[in-house]
C-alpha positions in Angstrom: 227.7 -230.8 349.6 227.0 -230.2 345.6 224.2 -232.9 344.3 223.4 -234.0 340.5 220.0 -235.2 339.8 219.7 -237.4 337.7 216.6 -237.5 335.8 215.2 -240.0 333.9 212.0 -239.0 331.9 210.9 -242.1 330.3 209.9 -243.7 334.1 206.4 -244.6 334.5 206.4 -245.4 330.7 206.6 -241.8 329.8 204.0 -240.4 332.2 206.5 -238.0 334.6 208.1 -236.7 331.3 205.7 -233.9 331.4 207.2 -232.9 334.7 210.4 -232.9 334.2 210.7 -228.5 333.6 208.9 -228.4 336.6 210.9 -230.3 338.7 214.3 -229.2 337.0 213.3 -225.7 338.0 212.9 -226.4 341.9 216.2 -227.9 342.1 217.8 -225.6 340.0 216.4 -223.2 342.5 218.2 -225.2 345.0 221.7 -225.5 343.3 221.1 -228.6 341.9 222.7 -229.5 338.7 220.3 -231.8 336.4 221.2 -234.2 334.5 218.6 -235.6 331.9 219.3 -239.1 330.2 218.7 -240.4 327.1 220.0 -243.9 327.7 220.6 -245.8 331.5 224.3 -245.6 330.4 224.0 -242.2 330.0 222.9 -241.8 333.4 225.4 -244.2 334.8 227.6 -241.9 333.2 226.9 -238.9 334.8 226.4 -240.4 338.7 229.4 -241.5 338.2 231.1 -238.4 337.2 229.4 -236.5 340.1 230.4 -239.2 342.6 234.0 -238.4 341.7 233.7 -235.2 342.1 232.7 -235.8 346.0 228.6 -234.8 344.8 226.0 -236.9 345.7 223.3 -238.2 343.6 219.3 -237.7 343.3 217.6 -240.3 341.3 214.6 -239.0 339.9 213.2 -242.1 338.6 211.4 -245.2 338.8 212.5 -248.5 340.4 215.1 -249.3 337.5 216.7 -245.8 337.8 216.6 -246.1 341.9 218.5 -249.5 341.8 221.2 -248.7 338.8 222.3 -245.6 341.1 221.6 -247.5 344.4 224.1 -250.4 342.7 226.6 -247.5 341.5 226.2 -246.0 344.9 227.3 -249.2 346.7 230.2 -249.7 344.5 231.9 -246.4 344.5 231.2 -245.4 348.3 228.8 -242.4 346.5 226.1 -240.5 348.4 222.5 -241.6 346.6 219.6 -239.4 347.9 
C-alpha cells in the first residue's frame, strides 16, 4: 500500500516546524509522499485525494490534525496511520 503524510508544521505552536526536513527525509526514504499544508483545508485536501487513490494517510500533527484526518478517515472508509 502507497501512504501520504500529511504534515502539518505549525503543531505545537510552531515548535516541530524545525523538524519537518528531517522527518520528510525518513519517509521519503520509505516511499512516502509528503504533503506539507499551509491551511487545515489544504490538508483535508490532500487526505482526501490520497484516500481515493486507495493510499492511506499519516498524520504528522498534533491533536487538531489527528482528529480532522481521523474524522475524514471515518467518513470515506480511508486508512489513517
Amino acid at each position: 500500500m502507497r501512504w501520504t503524510a500529511v504534515v502539518n508544521p505549525g503543531a505545537g505552536r510552531g515548535r516541530r516546524a524545525r523538524h519537518v526536513a528531517r522527518l520528510g527525509d525518513a519517509l521519503a526514504a520509505r516511499a512516502v509522499d509528503i504533503h506539507v499544508t499551509k491551511t487545515a483545508a489544504d490538508g483535508l485536501d490532500a487526505a482526501r485525494t490520497a484516500f481515493s487513490r486507495g493510499e492511506g494517510v499519516l498524520a504528522c500533527g498534533g491533536d487538531g490534525t489527528v482528529r480532522a484526518l481521523a474524522g475524514l478517515a471515518a467518513e470515506t472508509g480511508g486508512l489513517l496511520g
